[in-house]
TIVO-2410 file (N, C-alpha, C; in nm, 3 decimals):
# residues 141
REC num residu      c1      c2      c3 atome chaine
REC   1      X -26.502  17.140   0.058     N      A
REC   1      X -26.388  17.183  -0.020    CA      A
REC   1      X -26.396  17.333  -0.048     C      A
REC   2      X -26.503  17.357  -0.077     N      A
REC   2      X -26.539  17.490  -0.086    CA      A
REC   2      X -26.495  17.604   0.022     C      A
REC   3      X -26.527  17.563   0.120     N      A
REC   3      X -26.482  17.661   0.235    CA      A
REC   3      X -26.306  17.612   0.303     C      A
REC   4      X -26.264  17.547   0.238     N      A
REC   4      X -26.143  17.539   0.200    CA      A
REC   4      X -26.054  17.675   0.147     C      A
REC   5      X -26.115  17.665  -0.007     N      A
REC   5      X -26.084  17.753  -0.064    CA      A
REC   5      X -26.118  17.888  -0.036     C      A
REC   6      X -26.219  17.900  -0.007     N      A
REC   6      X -26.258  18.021   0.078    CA      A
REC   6      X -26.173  18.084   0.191     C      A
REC   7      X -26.105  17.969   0.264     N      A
REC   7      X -26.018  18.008   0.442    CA      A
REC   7      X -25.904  18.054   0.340     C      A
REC   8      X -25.838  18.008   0.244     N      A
REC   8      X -25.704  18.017   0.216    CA      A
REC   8      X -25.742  18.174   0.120     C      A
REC   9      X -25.829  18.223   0.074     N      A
REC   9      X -25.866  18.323   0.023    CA      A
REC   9      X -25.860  18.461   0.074     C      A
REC  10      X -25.902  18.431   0.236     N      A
REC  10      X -25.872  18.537   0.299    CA      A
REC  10      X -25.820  18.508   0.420     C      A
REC  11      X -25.735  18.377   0.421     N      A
REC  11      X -25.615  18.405   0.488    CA      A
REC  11      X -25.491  18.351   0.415     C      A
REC  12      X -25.501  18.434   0.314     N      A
REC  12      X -25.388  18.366   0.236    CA      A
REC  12      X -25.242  18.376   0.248     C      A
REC  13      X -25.198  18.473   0.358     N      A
REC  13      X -25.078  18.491   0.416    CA      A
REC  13      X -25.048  18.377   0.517     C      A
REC  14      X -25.155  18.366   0.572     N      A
REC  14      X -25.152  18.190   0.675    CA      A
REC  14      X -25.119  18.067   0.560     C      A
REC  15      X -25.135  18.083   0.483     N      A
REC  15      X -25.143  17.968   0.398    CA      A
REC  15      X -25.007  17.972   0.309     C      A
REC  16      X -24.969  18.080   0.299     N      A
REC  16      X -24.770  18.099   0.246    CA      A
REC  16      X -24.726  18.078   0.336     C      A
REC  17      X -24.706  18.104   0.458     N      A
REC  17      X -24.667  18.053   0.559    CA      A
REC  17      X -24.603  17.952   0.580     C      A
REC  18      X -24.764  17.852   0.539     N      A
REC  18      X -24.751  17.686   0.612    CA      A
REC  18      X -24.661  17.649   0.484     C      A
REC  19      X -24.691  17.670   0.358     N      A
REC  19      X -24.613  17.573   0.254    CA      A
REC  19      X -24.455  17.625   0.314     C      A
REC  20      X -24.405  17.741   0.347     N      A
REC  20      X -24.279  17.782   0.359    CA      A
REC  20      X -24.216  17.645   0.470     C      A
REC  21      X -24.266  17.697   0.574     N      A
REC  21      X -24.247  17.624   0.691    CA      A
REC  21      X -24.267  17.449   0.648     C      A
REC  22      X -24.350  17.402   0.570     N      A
REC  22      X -24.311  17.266   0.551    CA      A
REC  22      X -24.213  17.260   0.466     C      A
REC  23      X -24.149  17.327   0.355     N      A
REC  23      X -24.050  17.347   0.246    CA      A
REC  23      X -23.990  17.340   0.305     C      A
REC  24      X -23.962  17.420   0.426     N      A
REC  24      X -23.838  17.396   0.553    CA      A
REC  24      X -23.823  17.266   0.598     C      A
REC  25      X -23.906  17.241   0.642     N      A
REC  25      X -23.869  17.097   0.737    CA      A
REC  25      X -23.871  17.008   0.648     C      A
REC  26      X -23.931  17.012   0.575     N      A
REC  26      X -23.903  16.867   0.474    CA      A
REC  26      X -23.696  16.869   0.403     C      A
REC  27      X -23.683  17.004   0.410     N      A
REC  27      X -23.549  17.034   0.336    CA      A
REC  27      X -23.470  17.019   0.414     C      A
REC  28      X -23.505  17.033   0.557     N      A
REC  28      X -23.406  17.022   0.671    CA      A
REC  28      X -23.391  16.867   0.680     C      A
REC  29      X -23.462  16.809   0.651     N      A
REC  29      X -23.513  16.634   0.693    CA      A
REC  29      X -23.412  16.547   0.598     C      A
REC  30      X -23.409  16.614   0.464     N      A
REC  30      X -23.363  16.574   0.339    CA      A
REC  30      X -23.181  16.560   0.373     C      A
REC  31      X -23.138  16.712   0.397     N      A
REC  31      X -23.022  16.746   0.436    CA      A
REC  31      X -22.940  16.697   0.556     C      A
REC  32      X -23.063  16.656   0.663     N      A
REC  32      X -22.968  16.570   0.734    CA      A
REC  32      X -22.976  16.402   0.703     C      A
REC  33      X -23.038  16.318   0.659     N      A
REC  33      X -23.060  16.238   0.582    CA      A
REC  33      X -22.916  16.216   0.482     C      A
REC  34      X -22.922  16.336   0.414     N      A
REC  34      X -22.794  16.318   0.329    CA      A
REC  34      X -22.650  16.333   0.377     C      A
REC  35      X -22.676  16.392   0.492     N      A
REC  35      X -22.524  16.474   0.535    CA      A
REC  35      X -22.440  16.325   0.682     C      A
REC  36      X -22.593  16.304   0.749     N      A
REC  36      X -22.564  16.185   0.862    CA      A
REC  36      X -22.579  16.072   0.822     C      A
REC  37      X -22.646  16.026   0.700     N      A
REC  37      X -22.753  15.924   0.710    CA      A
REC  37      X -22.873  15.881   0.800     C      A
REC  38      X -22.880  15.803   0.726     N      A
REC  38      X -23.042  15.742   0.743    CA      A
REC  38      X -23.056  15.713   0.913     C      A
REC  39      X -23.227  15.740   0.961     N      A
REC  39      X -23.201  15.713   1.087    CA      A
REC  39      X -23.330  15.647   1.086     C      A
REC  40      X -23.287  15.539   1.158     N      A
REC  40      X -23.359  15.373   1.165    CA      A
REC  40      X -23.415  15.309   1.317     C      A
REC  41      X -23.570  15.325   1.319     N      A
REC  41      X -23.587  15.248   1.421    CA      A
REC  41      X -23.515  15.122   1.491     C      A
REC  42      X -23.529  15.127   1.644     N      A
REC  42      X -23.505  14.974   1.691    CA      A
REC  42      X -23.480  14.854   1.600     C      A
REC  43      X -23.632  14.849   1.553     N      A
REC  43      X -23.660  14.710   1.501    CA      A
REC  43      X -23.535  14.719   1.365     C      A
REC  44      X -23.578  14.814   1.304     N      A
REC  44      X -23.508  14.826   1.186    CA      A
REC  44      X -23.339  14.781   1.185     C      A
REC  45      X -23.260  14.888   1.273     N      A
REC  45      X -23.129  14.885   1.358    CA      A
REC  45      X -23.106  14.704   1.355     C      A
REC  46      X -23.193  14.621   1.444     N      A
REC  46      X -23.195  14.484   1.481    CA      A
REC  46      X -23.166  14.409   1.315     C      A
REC  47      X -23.246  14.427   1.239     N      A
REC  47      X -23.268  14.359   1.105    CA      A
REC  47      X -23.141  14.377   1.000     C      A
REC  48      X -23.103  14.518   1.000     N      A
REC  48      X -22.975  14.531   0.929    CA      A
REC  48      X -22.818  14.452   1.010     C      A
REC  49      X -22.867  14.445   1.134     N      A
REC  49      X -22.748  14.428   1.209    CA      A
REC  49      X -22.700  14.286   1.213     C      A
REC  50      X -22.849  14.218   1.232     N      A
REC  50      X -22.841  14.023   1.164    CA      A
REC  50      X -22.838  14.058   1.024     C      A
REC  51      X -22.903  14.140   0.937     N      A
REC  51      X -22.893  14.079   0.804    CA      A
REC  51      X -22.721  14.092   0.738     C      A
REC  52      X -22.702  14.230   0.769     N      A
REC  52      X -22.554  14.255   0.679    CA      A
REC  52      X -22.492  14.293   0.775     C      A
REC  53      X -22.483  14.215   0.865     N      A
REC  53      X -22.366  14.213   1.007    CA      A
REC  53      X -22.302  14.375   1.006     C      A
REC  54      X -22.435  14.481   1.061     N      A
REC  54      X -22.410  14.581   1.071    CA      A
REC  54      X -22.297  14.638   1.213     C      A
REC  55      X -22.233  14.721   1.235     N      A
REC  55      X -22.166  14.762   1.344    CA      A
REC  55      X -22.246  14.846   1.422     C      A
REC  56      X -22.260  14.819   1.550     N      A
REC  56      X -22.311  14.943   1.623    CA      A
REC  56      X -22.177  14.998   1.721     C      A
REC  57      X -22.194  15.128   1.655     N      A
REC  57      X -22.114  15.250   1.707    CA      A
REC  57      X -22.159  15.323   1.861     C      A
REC  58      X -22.115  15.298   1.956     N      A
REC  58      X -22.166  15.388   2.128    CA      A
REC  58      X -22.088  15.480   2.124     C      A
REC  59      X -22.149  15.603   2.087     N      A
REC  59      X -22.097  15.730   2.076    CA      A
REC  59      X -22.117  15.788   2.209     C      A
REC  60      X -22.147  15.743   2.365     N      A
REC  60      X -22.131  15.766   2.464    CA      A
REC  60      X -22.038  15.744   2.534     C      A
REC  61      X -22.000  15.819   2.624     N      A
REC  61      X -21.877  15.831   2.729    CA      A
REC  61      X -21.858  15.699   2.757     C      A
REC  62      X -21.712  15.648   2.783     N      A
REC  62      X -21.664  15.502   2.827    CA      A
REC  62      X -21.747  15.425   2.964     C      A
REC  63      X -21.763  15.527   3.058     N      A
REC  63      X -21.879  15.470   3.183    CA      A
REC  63      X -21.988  15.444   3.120     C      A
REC  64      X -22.050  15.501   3.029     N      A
REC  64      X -22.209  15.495   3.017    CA      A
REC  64      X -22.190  15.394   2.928     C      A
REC  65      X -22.079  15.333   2.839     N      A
REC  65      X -22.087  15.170   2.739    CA      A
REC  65      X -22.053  15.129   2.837     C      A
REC  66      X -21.957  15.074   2.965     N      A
REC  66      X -21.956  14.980   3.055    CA      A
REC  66      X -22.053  14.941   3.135     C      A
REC  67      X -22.106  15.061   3.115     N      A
REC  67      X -22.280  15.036   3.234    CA      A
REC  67      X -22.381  14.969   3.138     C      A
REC  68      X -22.412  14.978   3.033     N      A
REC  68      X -22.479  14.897   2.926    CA      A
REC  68      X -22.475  14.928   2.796     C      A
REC  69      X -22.489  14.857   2.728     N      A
REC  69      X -22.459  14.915   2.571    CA      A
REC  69      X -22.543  14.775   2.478     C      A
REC  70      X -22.542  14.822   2.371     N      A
REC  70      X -22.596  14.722   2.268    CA      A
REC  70      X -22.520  14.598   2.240     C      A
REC  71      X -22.540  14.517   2.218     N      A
REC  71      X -22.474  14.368   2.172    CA      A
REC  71      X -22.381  14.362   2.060     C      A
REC  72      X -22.272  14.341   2.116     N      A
REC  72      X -22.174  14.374   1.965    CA      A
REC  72      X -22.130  14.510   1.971     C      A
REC  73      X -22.171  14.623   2.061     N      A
REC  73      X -22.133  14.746   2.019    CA      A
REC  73      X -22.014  14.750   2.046     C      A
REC  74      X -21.962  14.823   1.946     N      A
REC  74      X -21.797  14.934   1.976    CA      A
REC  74      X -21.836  15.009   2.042     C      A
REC  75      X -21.734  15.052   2.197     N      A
REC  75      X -21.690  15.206   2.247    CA      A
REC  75      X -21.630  15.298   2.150     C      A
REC  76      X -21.698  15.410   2.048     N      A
REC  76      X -21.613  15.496   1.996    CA      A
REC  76      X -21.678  15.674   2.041     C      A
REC  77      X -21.622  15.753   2.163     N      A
REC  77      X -21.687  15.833   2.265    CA      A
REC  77      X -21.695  15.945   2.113     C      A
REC  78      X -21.778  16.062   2.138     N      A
REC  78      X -21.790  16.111   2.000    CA      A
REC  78      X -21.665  16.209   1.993     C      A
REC  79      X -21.637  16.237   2.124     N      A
REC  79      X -21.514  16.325   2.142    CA      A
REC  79      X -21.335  16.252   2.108     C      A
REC  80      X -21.395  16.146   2.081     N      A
REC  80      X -21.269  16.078   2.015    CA      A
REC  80      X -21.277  16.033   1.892     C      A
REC  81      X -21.380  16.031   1.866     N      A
REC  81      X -21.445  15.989   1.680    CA      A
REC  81      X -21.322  16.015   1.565     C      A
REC  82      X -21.257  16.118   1.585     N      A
REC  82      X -21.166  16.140   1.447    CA      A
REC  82      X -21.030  16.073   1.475     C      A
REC  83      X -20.940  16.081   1.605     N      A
REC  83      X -20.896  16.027   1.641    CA      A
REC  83      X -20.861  15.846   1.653     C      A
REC  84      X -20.970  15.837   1.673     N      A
REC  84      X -21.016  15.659   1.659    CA      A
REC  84      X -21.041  15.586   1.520     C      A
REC  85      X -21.090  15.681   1.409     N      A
REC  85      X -21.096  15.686   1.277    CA      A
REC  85      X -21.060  15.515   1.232     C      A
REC  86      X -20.933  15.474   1.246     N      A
REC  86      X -20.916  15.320   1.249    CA      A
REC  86      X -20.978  15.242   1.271     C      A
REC  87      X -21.015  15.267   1.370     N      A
REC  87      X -21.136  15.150   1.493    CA      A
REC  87      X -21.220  15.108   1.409     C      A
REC  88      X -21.298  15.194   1.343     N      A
REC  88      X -21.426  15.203   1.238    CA      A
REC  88      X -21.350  15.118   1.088     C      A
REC  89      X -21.256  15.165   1.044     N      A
REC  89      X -21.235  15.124   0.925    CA      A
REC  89      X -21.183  14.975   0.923     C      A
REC  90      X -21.141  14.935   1.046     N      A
REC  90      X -21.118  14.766   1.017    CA      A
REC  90      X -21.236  14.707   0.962     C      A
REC  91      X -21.336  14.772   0.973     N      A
REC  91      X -21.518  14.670   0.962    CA      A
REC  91      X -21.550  14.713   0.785     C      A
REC  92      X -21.432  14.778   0.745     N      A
REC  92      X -21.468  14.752   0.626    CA      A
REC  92      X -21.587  14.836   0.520     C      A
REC  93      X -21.642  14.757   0.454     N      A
REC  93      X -21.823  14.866   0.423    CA      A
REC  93      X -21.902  14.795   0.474     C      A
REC  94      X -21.874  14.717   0.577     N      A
REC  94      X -21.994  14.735   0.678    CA      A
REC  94      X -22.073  14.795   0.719     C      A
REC  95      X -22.194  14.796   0.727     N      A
REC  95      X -22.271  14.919   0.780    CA      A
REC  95      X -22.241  14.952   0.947     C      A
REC  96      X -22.286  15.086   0.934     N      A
REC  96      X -22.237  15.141   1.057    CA      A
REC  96      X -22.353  15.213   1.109     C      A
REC  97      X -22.435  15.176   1.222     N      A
REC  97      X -22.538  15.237   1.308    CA      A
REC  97      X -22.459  15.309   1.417     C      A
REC  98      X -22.476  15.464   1.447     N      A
REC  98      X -22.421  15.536   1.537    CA      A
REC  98      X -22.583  15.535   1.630     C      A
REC  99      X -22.491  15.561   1.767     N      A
REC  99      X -22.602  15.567   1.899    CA      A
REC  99      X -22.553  15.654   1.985     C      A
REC 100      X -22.631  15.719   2.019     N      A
REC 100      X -22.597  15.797   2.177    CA      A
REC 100      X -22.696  15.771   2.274     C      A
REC 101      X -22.693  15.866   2.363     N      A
REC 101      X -22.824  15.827   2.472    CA      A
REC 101      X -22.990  15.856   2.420     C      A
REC 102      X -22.988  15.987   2.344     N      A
REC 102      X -23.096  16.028   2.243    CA      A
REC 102      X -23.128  16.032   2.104     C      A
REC 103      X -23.029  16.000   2.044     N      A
REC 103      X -23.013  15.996   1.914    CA      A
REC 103      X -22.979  16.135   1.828     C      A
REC 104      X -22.929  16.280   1.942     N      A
REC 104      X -22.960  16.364   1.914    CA      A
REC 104      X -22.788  16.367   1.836     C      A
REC 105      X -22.707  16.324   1.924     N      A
REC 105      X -22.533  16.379   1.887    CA      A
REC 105      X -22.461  16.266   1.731     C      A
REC 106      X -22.602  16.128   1.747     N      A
REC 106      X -22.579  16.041   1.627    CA      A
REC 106      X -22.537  16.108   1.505     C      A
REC 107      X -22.660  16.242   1.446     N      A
REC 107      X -22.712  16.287   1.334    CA      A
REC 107      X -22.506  16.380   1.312     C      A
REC 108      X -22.495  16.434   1.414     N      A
REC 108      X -22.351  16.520   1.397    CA      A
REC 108      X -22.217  16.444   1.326     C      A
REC 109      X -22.232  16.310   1.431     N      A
REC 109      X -22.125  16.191   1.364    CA      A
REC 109      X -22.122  16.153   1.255     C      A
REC 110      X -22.275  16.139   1.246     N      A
REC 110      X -22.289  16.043   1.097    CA      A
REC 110      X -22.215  16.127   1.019     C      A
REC 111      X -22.236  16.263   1.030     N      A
REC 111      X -22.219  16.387   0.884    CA      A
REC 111      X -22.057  16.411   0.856     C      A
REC 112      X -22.006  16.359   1.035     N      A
REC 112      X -21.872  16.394   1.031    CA      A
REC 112      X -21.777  16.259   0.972     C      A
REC 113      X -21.834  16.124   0.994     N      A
REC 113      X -21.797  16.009   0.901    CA      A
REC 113      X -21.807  15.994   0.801     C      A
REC 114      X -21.904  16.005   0.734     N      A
REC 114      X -21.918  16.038   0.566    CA      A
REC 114      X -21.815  16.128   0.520     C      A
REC 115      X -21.781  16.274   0.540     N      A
REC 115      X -21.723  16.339   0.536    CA      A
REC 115      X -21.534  16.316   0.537     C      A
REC 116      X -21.540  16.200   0.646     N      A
REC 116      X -21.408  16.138   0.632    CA      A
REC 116      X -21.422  15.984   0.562     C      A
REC 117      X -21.522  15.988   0.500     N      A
REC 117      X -21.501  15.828   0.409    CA      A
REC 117      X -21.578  15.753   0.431     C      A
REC 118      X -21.655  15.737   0.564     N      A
REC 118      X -21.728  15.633   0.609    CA      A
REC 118      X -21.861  15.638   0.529     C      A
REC 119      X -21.911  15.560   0.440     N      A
REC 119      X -22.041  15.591   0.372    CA      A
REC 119      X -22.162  15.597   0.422     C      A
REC 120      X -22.122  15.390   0.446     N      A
REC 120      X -22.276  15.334   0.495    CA      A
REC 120      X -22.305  15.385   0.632     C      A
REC 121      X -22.296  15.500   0.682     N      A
REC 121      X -22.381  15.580   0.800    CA      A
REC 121      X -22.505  15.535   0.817     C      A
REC 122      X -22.566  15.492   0.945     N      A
REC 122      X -22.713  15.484   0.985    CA      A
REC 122      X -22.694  15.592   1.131     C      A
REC 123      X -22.821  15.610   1.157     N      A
REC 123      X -22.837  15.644   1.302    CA      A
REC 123      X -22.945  15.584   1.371     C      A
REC 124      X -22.929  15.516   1.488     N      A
REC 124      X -23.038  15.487   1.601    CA      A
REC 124      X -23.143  15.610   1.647     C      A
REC 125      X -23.271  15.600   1.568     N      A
REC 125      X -23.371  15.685   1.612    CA      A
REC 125      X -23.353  15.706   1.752     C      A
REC 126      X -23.381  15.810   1.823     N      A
REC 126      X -23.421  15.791   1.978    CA      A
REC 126      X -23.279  15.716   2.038     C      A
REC 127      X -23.171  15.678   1.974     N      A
REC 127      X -23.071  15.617   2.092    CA      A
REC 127      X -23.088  15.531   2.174     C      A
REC 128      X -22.989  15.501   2.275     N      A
REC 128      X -22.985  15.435   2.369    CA      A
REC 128      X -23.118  15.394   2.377     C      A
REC 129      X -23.233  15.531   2.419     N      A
REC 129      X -23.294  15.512   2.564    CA      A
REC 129      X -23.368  15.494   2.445     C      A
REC 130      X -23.423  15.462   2.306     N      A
REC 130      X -23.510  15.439   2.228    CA      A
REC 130      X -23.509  15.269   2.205     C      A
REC 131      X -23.400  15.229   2.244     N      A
REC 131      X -23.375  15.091   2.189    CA      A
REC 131      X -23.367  15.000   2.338     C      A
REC 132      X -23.386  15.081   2.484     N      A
REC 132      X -23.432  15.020   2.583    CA      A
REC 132      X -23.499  15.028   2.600     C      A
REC 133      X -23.635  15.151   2.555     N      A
REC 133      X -23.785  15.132   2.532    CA      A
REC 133      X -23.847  15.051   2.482     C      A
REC 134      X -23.799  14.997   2.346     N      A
REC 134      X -23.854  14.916   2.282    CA      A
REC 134      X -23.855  14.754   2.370     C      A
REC 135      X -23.779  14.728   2.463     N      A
REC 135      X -23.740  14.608   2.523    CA      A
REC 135      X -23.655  14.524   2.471     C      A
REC 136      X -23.568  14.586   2.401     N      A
REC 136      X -23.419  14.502   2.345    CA      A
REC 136      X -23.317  14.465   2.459     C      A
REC 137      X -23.276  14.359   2.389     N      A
REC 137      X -23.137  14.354   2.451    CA      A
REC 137      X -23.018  14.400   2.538     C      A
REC 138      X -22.995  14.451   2.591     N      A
REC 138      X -22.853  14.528   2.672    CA      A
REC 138      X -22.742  14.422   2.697     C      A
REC 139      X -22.578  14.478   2.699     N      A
REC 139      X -22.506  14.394   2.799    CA      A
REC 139      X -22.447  14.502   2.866     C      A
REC 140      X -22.339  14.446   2.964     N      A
REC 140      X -22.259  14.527   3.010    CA      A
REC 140      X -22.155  14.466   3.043     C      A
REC 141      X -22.038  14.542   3.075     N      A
REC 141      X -21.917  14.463   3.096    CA      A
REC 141      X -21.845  14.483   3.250     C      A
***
Protein backbone atom coordinates (compact mmCIF):
# COMPACT_ATOMS: atom_id res chain seq x y z
CA UNK A 1 0.00 0.00 0.00
CA UNK A 2 2.75 2.01 0.77
CA UNK A 3 4.38 2.16 -2.54
CA UNK A 4 1.05 2.90 -3.75
CA UNK A 5 1.08 5.99 -2.23
CA UNK A 6 4.42 6.66 -3.02
CA UNK A 7 3.73 6.02 -7.28
CA UNK A 8 0.77 8.50 -7.01
CA UNK A 9 3.19 11.00 -5.12
CA UNK A 10 5.41 11.42 -7.79
CA UNK A 11 3.32 10.71 -10.46
CA UNK A 12 0.64 12.54 -9.44
CA UNK A 13 -0.31 14.11 -12.76
CA UNK A 14 -0.77 10.29 -14.01
CA UNK A 15 -3.05 9.83 -11.32
CA UNK A 16 -5.47 13.20 -12.20
CA UNK A 17 -5.52 11.92 -15.27
CA UNK A 18 -6.95 8.46 -14.61
CA UNK A 19 -9.77 9.78 -12.11
CA UNK A 20 -10.62 12.45 -15.09
CA UNK A 21 -10.76 9.89 -17.75
CA UNK A 22 -12.90 7.44 -15.59
CA UNK A 23 -15.28 10.60 -14.52
CA UNK A 24 -15.57 10.56 -18.27
CA UNK A 25 -16.56 7.29 -19.11
CA UNK A 26 -18.53 6.52 -16.30
CA UNK A 27 -20.56 10.01 -17.27
CA UNK A 28 -20.61 9.08 -20.79
CA UNK A 29 -22.10 5.49 -19.72
CA UNK A 30 -24.69 7.27 -17.41
CA UNK A 31 -25.83 9.71 -20.29
CA UNK A 32 -26.35 7.26 -22.74
CA UNK A 33 -28.17 4.94 -20.39
CA UNK A 34 -30.42 7.88 -19.77
CA UNK A 35 -30.81 9.39 -23.17
CA UNK A 36 -31.23 5.51 -25.19
CA UNK A 37 -31.90 3.32 -22.47
CA UNK A 38 -30.78 0.46 -20.93
CA UNK A 39 -28.70 -2.00 -22.94
CA UNK A 40 -29.36 -5.69 -22.17
CA UNK A 41 -27.63 -8.82 -22.92
CA UNK A 42 -29.03 -11.78 -25.10
CA UNK A 43 -30.09 -13.68 -22.23
CA UNK A 44 -31.51 -10.70 -20.58
CA UNK A 45 -33.38 -9.30 -24.07
CA UNK A 46 -34.92 -13.26 -24.04
CA UNK A 47 -36.34 -12.89 -20.28
CA UNK A 48 -38.00 -9.46 -20.62
CA UNK A 49 -39.40 -10.48 -23.94
CA UNK A 50 -41.31 -13.84 -22.35
CA UNK A 51 -41.72 -12.05 -19.16
CA UNK A 52 -43.53 -8.60 -20.17
CA UNK A 53 -44.13 -9.54 -23.81
CA UNK A 54 -41.38 -7.17 -24.79
CA UNK A 55 -41.21 -5.87 -28.67
CA UNK A 56 -38.18 -6.35 -30.60
CA UNK A 57 -37.50 -3.46 -32.87
CA UNK A 58 -34.95 -4.49 -36.39
CA UNK A 59 -33.56 -1.29 -36.94
CA UNK A 60 -31.87 -2.88 -40.08
CA UNK A 61 -32.49 -2.42 -43.72
CA UNK A 62 -35.73 -4.44 -45.04
CA UNK A 63 -33.23 -7.24 -46.86
CA UNK A 64 -31.18 -7.79 -43.83
CA UNK A 65 -34.93 -8.53 -41.52
CA UNK A 66 -36.02 -10.82 -44.50
CA UNK A 67 -32.75 -12.63 -44.44
CA UNK A 68 -33.11 -13.24 -40.59
CA UNK A 69 -34.26 -11.44 -37.74
CA UNK A 70 -35.39 -12.20 -34.15
CA UNK A 71 -38.72 -13.98 -33.32
CA UNK A 72 -41.54 -11.67 -33.13
CA UNK A 73 -39.41 -8.84 -34.48
CA UNK A 74 -40.88 -5.68 -36.18
CA UNK A 75 -39.16 -4.29 -39.50
CA UNK A 76 -38.77 -0.58 -38.32
CA UNK A 77 -35.34 0.51 -40.81
CA UNK A 78 -33.75 3.38 -38.56
CA UNK A 79 -34.03 5.65 -41.56
CA UNK A 80 -37.71 5.39 -41.30
CA UNK A 81 -38.02 5.39 -37.42
CA UNK A 82 -39.89 8.85 -37.18
CA UNK A 83 -41.93 8.33 -39.99
CA UNK A 84 -43.22 4.86 -38.84
CA UNK A 85 -43.67 6.39 -35.28
CA UNK A 86 -47.29 4.49 -35.30
CA UNK A 87 -45.94 1.10 -35.91
CA UNK A 88 -44.30 1.34 -32.38
CA UNK A 89 -47.16 2.97 -30.58
CA UNK A 90 -49.89 0.32 -31.30
CA UNK A 91 -47.72 -1.98 -28.62
CA UNK A 92 -48.65 0.36 -26.21
CA UNK A 93 -46.00 0.56 -22.89
CA UNK A 94 -44.73 -2.36 -23.91
CA UNK A 95 -41.27 -2.63 -23.69
CA UNK A 96 -39.31 -1.98 -26.59
CA UNK A 97 -35.73 -3.70 -27.33
CA UNK A 98 -34.06 -1.86 -30.39
CA UNK A 99 -31.40 -4.04 -32.56
CA UNK A 100 -29.17 -3.47 -35.34
CA UNK A 101 -26.40 -5.56 -36.70
CA UNK A 102 -23.92 -4.20 -33.75
CA UNK A 103 -25.76 -2.62 -31.36
CA UNK A 104 -23.93 0.47 -32.31
CA UNK A 105 -27.04 2.62 -34.30
CA UNK A 106 -29.57 0.94 -31.26
CA UNK A 107 -28.04 3.56 -28.57
CA UNK A 108 -29.08 6.71 -31.37
CA UNK A 109 -32.82 5.31 -31.66
CA UNK A 110 -33.36 4.61 -28.30
CA UNK A 111 -32.46 8.54 -27.51
CA UNK A 112 -34.50 9.50 -30.53
CA UNK A 113 -37.78 7.42 -29.12
CA UNK A 114 -37.78 8.58 -25.74
CA UNK A 115 -37.48 11.93 -27.04
CA UNK A 116 -40.70 11.36 -29.09
CA UNK A 117 -42.60 9.53 -26.18
CA UNK A 118 -41.48 6.11 -26.33
CA UNK A 119 -40.19 5.43 -22.67
CA UNK A 120 -39.63 1.83 -22.02
CA UNK A 121 -36.42 1.92 -24.50
CA UNK A 122 -33.98 -1.13 -24.17
CA UNK A 123 -31.10 -1.86 -26.49
CA UNK A 124 -29.64 -5.30 -27.68
CA UNK A 125 -25.97 -5.31 -26.42
CA UNK A 126 -23.80 -6.33 -29.44
CA UNK A 127 -27.06 -6.62 -31.87
CA UNK A 128 -27.92 -8.87 -34.30
CA UNK A 129 -24.58 -10.52 -34.49
CA UNK A 130 -24.49 -10.57 -30.44
CA UNK A 131 -27.71 -12.49 -30.16
CA UNK A 132 -26.48 -15.05 -33.05
CA UNK A 133 -23.37 -15.54 -31.02
CA UNK A 134 -24.96 -16.41 -28.17
CA UNK A 135 -26.90 -19.36 -30.22
CA UNK A 136 -30.45 -17.95 -30.17
CA UNK A 137 -33.07 -18.30 -32.23
CA UNK A 138 -33.40 -16.66 -35.86
CA UNK A 139 -36.34 -16.70 -38.46
CA UNK A 140 -36.68 -15.50 -41.74
CA UNK A 141 -39.30 -14.84 -44.10
Amino acid sequence: MAQLFEFAGNHWALCIALVVILAAIIANELLLMLQGGRALEPDQATRLYNRDDAVFVDLRAENAYLSAHLPGAVSLPLAQLEQKLEKLKQYGERPVILYDETGYQSRRAGSKLKKLGIANVYQLKGGFGAWQGAGLPTKSK
